[in-house]
PDB file of N, CA, C and O in Angstrom:
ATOM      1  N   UNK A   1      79.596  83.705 116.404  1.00  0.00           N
ATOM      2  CA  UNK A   1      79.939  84.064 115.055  1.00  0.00           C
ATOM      3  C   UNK A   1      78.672  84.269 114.257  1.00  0.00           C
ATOM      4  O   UNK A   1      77.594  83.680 114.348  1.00  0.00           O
ATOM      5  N   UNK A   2      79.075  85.288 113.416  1.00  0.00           N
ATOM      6  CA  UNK A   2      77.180  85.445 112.707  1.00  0.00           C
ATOM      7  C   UNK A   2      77.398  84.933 111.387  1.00  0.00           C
ATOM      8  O   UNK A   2      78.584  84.713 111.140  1.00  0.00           O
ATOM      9  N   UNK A   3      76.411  84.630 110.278  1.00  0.00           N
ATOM     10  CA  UNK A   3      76.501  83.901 109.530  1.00  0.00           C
ATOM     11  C   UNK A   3      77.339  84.399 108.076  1.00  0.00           C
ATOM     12  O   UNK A   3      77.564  83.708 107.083  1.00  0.00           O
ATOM     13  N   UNK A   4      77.655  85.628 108.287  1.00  0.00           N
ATOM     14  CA  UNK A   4      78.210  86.203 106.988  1.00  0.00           C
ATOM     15  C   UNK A   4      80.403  85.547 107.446  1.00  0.00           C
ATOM     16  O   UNK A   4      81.368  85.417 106.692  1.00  0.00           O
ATOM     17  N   UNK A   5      80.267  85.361 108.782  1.00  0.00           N
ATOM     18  CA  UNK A   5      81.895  84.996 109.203  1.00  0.00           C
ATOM     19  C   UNK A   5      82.239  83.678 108.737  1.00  0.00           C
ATOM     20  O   UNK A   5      83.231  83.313 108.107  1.00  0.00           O
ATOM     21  N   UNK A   6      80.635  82.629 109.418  1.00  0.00           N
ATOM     22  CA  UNK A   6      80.765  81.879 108.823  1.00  0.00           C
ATOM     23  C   UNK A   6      80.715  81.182 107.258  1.00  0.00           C
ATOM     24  O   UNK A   6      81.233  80.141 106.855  1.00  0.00           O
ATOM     25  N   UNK A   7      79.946  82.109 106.609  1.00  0.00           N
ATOM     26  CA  UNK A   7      80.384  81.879 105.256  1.00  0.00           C
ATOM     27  C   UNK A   7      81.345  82.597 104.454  1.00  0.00           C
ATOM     28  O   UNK A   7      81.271  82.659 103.227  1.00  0.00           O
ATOM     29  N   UNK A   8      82.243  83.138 105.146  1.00  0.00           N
ATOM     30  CA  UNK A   8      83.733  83.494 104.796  1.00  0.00           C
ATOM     31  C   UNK A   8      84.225  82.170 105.086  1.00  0.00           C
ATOM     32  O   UNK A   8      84.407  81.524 104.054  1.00  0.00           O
ATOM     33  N   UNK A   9      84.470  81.623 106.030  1.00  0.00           N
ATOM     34  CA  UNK A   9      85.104  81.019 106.686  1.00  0.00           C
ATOM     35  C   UNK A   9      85.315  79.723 106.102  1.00  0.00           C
ATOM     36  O   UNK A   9      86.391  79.136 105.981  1.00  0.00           O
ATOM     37  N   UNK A  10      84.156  79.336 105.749  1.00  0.00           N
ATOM     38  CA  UNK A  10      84.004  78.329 104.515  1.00  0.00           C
ATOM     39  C   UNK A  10      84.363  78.066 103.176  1.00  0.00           C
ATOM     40  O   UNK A  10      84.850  77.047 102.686  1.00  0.00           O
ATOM     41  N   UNK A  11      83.877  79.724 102.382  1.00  0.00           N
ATOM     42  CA  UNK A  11      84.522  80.240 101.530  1.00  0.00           C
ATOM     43  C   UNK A  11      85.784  80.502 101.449  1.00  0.00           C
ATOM     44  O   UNK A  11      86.284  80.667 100.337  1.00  0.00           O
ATOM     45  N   UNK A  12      86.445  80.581 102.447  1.00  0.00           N
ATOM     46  CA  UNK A  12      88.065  80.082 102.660  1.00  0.00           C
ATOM     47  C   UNK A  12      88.747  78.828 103.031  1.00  0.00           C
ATOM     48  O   UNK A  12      89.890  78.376 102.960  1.00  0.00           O
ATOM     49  N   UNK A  13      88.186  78.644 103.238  1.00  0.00           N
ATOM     50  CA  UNK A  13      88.537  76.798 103.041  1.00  0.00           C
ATOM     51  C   UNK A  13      88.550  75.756 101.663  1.00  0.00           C
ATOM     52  O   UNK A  13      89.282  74.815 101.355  1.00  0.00           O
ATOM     53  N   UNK A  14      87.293  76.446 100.952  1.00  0.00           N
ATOM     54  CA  UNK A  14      87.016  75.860  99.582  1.00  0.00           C
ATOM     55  C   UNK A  14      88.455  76.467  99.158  1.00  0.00           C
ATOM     56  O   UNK A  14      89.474  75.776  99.180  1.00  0.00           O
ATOM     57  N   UNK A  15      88.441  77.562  98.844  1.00  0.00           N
ATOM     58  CA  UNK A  15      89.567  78.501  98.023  1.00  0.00           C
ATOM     59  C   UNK A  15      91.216  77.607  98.422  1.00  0.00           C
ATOM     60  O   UNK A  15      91.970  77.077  97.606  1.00  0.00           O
ATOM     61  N   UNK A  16      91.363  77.684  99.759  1.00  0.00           N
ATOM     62  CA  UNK A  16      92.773  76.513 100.534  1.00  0.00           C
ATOM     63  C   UNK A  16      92.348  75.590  99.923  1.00  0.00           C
ATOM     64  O   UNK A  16      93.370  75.046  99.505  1.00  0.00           O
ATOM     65  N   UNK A  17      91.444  74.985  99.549  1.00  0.00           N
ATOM     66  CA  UNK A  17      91.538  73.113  99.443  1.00  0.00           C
ATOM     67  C   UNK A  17      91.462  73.288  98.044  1.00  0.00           C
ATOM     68  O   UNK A  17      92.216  72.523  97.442  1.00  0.00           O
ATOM     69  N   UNK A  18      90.774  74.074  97.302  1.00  0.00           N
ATOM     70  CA  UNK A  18      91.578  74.314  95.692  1.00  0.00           C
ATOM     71  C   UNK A  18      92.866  74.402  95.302  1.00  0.00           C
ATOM     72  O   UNK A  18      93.535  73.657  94.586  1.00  0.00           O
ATOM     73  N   UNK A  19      93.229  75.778  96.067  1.00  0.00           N
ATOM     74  CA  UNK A  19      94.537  76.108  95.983  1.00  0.00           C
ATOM     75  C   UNK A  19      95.673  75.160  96.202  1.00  0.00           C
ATOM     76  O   UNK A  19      96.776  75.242  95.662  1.00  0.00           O
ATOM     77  N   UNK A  20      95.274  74.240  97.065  1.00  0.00           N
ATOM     78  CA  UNK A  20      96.438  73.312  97.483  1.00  0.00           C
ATOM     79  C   UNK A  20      96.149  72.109  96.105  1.00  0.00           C
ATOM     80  O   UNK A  20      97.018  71.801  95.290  1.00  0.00           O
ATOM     81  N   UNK A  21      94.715  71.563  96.116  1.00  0.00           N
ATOM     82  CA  UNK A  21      94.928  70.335  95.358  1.00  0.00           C
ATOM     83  C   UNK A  21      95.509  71.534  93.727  1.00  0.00           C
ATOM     84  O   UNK A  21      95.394  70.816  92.734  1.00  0.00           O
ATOM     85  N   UNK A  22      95.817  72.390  93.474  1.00  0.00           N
ATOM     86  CA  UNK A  22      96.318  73.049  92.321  1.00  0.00           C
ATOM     87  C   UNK A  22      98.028  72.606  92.089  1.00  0.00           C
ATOM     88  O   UNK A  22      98.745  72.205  91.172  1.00  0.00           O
ATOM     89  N   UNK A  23      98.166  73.020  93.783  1.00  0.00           N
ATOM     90  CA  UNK A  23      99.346  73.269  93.814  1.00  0.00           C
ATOM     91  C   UNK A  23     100.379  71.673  93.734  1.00  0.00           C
ATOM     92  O   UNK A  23     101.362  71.395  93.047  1.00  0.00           O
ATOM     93  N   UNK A  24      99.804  71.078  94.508  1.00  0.00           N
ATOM     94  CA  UNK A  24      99.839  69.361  94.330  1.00  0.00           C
ATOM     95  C   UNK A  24      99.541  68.958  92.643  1.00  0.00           C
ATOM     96  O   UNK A  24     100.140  67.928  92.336  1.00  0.00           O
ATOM     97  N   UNK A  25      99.072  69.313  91.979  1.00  0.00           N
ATOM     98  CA  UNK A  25      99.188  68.843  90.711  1.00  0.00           C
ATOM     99  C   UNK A  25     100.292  69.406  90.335  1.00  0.00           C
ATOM    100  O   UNK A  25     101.360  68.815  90.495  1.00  0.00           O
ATOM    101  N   UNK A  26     100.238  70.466  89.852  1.00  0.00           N
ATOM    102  CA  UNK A  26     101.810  71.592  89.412  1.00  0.00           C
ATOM    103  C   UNK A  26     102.798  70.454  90.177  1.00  0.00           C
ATOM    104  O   UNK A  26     103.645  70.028  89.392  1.00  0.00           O
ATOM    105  N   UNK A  27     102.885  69.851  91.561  1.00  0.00           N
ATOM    106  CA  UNK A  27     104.246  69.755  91.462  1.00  0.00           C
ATOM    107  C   UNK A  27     104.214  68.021  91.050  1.00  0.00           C
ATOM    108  O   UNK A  27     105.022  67.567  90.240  1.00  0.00           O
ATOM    109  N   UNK A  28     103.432  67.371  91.559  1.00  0.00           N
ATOM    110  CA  UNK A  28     103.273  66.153  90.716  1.00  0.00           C
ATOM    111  C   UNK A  28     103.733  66.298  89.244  1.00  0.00           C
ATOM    112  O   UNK A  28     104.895  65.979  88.991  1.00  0.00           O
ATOM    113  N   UNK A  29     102.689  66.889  87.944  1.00  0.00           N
ATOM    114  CA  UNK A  29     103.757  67.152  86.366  1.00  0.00           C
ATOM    115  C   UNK A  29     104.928  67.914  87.023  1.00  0.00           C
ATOM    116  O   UNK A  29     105.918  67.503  86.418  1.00  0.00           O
ATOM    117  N   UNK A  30     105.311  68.773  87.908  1.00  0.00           N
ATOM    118  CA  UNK A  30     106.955  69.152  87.802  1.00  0.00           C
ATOM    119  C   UNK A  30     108.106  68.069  88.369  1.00  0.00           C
ATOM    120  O   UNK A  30     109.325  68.229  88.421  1.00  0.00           O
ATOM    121  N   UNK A  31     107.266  66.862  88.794  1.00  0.00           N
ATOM    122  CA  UNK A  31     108.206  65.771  89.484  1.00  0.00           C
ATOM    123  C   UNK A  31     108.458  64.912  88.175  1.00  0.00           C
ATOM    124  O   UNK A  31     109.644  64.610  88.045  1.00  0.00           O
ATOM    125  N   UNK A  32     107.498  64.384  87.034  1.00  0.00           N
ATOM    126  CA  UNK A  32     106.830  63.747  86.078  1.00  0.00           C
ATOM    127  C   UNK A  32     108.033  64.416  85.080  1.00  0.00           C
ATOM    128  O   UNK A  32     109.039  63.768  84.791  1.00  0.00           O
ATOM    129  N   UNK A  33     107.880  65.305  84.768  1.00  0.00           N
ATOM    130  CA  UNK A  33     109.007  65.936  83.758  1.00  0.00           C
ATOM    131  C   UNK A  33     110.455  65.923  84.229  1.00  0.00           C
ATOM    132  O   UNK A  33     111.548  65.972  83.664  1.00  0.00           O
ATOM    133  N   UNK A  34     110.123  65.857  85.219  1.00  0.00           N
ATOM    134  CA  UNK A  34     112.498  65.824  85.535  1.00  0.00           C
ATOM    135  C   UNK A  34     112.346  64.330  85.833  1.00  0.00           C
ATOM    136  O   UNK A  34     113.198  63.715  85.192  1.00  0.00           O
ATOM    137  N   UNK A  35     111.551  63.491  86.595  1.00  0.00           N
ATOM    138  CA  UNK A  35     111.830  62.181  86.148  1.00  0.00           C
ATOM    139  C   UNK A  35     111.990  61.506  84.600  1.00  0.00           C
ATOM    140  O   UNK A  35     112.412  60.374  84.366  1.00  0.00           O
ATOM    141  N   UNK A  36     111.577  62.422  83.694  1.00  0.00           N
ATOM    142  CA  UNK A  36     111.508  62.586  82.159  1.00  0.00           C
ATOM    143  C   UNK A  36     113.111  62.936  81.654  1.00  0.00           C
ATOM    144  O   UNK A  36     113.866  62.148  81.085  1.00  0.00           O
ATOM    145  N   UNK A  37     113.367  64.194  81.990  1.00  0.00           N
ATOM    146  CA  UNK A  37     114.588  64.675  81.889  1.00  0.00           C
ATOM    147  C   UNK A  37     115.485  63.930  82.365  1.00  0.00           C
ATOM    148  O   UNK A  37     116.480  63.735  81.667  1.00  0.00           O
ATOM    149  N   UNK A  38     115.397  63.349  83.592  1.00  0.00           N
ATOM    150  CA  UNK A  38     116.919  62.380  83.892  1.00  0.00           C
ATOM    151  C   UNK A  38     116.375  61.082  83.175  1.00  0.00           C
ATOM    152  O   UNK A  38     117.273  60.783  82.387  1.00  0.00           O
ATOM    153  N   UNK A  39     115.661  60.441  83.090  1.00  0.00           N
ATOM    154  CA  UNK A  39     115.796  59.475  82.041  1.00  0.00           C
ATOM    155  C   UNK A  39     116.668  60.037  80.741  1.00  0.00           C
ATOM    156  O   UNK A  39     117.785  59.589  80.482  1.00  0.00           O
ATOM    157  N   UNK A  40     116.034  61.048  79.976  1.00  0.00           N
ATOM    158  CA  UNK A  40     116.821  61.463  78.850  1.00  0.00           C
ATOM    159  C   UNK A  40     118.209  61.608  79.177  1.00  0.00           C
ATOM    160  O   UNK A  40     118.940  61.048  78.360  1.00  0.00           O
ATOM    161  N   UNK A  41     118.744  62.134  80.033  1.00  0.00           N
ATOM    162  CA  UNK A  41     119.973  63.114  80.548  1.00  0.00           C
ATOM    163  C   UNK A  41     120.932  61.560  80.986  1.00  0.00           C
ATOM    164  O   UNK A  41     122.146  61.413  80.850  1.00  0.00           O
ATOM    165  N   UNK A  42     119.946  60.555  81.522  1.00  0.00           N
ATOM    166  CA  UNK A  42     121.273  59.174  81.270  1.00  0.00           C
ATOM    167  C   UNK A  42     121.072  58.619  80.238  1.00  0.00           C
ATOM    168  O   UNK A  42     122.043  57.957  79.873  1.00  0.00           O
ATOM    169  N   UNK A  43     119.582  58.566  79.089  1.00  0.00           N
ATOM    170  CA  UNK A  43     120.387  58.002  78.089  1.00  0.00           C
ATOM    171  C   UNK A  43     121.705  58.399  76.836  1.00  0.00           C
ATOM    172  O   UNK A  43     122.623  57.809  76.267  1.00  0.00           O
ATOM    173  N   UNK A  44     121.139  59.670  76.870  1.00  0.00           N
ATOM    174  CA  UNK A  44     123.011  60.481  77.011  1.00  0.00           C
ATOM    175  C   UNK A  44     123.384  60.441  77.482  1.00  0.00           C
ATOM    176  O   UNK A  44     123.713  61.626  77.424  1.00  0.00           O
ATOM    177  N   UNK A  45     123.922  60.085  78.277  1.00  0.00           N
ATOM    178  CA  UNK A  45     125.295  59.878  78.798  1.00  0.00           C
ATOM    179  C   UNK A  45     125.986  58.585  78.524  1.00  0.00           C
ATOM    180  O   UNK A  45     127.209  58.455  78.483  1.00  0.00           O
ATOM    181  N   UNK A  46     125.021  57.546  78.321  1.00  0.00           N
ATOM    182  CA  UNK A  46     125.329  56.137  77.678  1.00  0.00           C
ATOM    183  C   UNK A  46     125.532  56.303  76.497  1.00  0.00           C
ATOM    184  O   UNK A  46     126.553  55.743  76.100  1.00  0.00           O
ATOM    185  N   UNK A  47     124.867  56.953  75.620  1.00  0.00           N
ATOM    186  CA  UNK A  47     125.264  57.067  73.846  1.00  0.00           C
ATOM    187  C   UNK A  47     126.366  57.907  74.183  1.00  0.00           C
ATOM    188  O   UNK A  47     126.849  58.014  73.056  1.00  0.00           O
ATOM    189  N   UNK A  48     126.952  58.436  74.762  1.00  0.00           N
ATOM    190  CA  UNK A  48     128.338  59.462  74.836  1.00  0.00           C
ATOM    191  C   UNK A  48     129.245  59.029  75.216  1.00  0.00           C
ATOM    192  O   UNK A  48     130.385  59.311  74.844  1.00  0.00           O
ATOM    193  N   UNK A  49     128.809  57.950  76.358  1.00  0.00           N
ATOM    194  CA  UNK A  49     130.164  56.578  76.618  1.00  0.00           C
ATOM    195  C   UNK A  49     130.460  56.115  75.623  1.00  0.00           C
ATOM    196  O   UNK A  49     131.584  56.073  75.123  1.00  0.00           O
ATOM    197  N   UNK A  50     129.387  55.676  75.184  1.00  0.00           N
ATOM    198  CA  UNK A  50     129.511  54.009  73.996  1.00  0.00           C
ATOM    199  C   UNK A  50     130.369  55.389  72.369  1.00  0.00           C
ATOM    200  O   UNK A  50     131.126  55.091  71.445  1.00  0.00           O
ATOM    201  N   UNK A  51     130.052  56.092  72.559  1.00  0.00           N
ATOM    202  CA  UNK A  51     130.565  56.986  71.328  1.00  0.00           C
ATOM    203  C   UNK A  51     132.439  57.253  71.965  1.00  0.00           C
ATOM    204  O   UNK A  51     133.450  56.879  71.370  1.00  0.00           O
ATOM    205  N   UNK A  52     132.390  57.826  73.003  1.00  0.00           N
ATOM    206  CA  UNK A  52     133.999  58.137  73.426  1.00  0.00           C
ATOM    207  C   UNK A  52     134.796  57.006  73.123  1.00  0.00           C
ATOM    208  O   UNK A  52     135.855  56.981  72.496  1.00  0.00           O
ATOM    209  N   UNK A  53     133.797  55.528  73.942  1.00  0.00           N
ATOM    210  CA  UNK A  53     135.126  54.485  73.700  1.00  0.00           C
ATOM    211  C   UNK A  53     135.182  54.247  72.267  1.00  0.00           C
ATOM    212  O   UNK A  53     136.354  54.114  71.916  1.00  0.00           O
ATOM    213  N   UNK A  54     134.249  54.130  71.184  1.00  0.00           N
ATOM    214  CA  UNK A  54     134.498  53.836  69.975  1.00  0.00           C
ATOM    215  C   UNK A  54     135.460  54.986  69.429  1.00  0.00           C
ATOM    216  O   UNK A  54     136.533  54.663  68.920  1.00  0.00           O
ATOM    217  N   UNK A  55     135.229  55.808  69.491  1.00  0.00           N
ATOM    218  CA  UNK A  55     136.535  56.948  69.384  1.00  0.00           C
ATOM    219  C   UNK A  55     137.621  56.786  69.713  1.00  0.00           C
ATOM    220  O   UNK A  55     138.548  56.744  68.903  1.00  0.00           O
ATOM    221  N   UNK A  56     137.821  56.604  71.485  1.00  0.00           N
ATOM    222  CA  UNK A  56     139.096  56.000  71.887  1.00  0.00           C
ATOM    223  C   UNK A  56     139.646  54.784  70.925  1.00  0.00           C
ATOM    224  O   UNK A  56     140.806  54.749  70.516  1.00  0.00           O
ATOM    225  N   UNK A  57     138.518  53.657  70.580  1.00  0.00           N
ATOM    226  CA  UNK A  57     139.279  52.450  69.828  1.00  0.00           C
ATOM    227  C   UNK A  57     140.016  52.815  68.529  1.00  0.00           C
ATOM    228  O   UNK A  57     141.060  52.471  67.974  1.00  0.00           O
ATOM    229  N   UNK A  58     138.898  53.755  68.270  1.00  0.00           N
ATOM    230  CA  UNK A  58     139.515  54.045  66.528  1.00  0.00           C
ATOM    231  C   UNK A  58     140.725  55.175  66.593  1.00  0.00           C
ATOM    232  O   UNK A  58     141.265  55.664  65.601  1.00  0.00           O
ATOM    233  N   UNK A  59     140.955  55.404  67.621  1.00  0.00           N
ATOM    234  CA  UNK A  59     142.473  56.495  67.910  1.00  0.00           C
ATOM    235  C   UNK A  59     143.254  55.392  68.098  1.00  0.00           C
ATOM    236  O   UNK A  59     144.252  55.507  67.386  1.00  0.00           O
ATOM    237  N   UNK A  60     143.262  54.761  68.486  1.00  0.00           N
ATOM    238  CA  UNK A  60     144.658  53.616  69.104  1.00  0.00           C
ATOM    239  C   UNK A  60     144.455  52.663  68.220  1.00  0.00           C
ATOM    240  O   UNK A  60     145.073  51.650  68.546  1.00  0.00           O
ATOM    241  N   UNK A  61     143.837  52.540  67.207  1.00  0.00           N
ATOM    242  CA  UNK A  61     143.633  51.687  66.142  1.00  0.00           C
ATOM    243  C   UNK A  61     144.641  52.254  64.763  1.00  0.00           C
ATOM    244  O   UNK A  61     145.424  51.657  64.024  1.00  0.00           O
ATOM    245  N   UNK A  62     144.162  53.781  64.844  1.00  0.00           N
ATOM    246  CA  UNK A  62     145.028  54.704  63.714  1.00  0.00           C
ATOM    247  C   UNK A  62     146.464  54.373  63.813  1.00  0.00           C
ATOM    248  O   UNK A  62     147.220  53.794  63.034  1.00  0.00           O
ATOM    249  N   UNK A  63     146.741  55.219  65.700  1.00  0.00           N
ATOM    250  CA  UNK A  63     148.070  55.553  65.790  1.00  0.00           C
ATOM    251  C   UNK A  63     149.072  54.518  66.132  1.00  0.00           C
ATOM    252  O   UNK A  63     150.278  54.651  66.342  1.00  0.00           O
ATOM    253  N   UNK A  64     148.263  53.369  66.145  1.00  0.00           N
ATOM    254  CA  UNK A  64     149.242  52.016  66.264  1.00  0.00           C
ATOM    255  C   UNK A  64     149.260  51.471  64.348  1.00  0.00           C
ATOM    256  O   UNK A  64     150.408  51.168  64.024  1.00  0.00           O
ATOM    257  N   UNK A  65     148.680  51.390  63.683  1.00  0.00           N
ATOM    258  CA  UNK A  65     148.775  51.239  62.466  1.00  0.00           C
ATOM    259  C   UNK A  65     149.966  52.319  62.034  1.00  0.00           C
ATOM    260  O   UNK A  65     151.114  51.961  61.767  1.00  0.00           O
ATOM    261  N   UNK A  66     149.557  53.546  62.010  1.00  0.00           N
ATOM    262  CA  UNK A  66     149.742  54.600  61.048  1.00  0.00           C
ATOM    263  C   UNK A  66     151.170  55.539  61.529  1.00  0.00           C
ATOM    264  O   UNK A  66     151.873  56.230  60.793  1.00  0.00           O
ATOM    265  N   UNK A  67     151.273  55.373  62.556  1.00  0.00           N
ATOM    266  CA  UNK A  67     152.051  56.279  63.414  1.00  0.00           C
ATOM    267  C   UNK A  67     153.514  54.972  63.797  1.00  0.00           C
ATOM    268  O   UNK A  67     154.559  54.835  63.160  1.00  0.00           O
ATOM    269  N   UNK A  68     153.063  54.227  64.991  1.00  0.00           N
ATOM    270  CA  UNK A  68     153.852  53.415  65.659  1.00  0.00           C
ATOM    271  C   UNK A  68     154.260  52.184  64.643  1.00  0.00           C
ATOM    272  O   UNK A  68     155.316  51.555  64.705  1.00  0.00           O
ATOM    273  N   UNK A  69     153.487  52.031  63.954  1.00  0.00           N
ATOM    274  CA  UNK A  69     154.429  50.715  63.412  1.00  0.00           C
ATOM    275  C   UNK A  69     155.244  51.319  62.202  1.00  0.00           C
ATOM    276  O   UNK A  69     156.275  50.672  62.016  1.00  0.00           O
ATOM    277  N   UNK A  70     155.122  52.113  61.541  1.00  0.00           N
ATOM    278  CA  UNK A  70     156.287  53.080  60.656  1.00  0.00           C
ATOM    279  C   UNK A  70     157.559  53.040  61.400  1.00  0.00           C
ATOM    280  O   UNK A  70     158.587  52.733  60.795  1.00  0.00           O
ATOM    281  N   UNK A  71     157.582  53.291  62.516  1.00  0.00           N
ATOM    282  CA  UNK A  71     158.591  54.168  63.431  1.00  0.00           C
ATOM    283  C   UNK A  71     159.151  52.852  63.378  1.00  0.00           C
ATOM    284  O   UNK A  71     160.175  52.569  62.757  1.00  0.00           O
ATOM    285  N   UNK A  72     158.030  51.566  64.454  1.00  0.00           N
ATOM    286  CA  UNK A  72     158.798  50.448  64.587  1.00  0.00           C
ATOM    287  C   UNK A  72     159.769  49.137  63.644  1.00  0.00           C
ATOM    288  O   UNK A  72     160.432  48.120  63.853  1.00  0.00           O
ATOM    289  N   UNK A  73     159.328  49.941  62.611  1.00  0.00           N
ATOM    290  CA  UNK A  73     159.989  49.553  61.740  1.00  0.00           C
ATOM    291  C   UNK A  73     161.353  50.158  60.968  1.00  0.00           C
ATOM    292  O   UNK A  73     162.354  49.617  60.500  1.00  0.00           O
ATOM    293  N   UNK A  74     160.917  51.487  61.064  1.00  0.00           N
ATOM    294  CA  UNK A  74     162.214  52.063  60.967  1.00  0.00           C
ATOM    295  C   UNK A  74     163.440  51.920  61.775  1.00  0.00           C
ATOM    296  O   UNK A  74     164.621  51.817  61.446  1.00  0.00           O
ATOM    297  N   UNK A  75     162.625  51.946  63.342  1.00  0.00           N
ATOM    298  CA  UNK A  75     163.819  51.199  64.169  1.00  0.00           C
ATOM    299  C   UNK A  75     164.313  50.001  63.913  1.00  0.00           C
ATOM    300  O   UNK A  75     165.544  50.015  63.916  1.00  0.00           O
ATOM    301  N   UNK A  76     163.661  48.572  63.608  1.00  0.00           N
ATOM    302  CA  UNK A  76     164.515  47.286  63.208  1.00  0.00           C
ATOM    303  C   UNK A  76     165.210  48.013  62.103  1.00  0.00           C
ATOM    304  O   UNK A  76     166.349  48.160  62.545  1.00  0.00           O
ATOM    305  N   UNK A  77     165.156  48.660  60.670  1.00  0.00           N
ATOM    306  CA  UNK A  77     165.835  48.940  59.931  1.00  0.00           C
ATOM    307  C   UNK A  77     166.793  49.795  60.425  1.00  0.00           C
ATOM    308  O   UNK A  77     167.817  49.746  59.742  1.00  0.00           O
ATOM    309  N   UNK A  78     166.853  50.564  61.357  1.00  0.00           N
ATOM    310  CA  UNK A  78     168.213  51.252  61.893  1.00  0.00           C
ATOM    311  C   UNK A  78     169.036  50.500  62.623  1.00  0.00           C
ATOM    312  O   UNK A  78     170.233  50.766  62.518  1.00  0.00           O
ATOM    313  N   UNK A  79     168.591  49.271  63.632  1.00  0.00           N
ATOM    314  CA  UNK A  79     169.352  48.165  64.077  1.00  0.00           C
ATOM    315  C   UNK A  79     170.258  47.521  63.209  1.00  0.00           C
ATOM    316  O   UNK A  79     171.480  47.566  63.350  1.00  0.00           O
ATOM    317  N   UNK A  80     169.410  46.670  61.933  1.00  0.00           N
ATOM    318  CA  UNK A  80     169.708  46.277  61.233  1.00  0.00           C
ATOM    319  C   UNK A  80     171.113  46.781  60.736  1.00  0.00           C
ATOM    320  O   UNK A  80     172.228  46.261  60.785  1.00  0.00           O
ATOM    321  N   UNK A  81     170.768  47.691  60.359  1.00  0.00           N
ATOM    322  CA  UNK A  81     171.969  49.003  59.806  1.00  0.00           C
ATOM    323  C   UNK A  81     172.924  48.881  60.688  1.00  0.00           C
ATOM    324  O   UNK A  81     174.013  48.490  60.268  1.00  0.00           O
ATOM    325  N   UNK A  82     172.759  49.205  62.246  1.00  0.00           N
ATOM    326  CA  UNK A  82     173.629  49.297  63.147  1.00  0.00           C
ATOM    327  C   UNK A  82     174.469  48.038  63.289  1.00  0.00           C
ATOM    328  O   UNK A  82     175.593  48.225  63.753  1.00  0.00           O
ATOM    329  N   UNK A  83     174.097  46.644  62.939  1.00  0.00           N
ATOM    330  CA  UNK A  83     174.873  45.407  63.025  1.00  0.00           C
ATOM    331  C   UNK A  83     175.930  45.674  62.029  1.00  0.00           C
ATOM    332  O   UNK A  83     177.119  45.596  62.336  1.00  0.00           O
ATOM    333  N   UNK A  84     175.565  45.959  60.957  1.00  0.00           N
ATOM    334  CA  UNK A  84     176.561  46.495  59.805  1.00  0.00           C
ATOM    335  C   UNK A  84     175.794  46.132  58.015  1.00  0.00           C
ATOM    336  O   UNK A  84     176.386  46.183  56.937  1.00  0.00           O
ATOM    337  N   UNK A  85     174.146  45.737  58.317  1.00  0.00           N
ATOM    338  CA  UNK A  85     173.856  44.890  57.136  1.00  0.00           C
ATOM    339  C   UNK A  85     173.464  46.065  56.506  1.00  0.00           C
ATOM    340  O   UNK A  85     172.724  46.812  57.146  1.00  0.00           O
ATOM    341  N   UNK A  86     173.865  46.441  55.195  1.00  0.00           N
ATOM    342  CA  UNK A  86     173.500  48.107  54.897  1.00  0.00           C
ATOM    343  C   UNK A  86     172.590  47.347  53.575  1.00  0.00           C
ATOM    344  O   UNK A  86     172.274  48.211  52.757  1.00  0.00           O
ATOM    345  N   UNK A  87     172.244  46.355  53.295  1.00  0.00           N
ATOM    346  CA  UNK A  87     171.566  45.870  52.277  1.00  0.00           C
ATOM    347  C   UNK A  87     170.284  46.658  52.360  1.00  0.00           C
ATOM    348  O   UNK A  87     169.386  46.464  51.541  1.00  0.00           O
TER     349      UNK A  87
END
């Protein structure tokens, strides 16, 4: 080999061992940021639990107040009625 092959040859190696430790960083920060993102992406999902069930509570909180006990009461007063007490 004469010396201009070998200093290609070299000169291509530097360029690979750049190129790679480049490429190894890029994906190291691209591992760094979605380990970022799923942290974020479950702590939403926990503030979206803890928000649904407080939602869920305050629905079955309404429609048992506001809704069901009207009714259930109208029903003892239609019983009532139905025994014969029309008071």
């Amino acid at each position: 080999m004469n010396d201009s092959a070998k200093t290609l040859g070299q000169r291509y190696g530097q360029v690979r061992d750049a190129f790679t430790a480049l490429i190894t960083s890029h994906i190291a920060q691209t591992m760094a940021d979605s380990r970022q993102r799923i942290h974020q992406a479950q702590l939403a999902t926990g503030a979206l639990l803890v928000l649904t069930l407080l939602l869920a509570i305050a629905c079955r909180v309404f429609i048992s107040n506001r809704v069901l006990l009207p009714l259930r009461q109208a029903g003892e007063r239609f019983n009532e009625m139905a025994r014969g007490d029309l008071s």
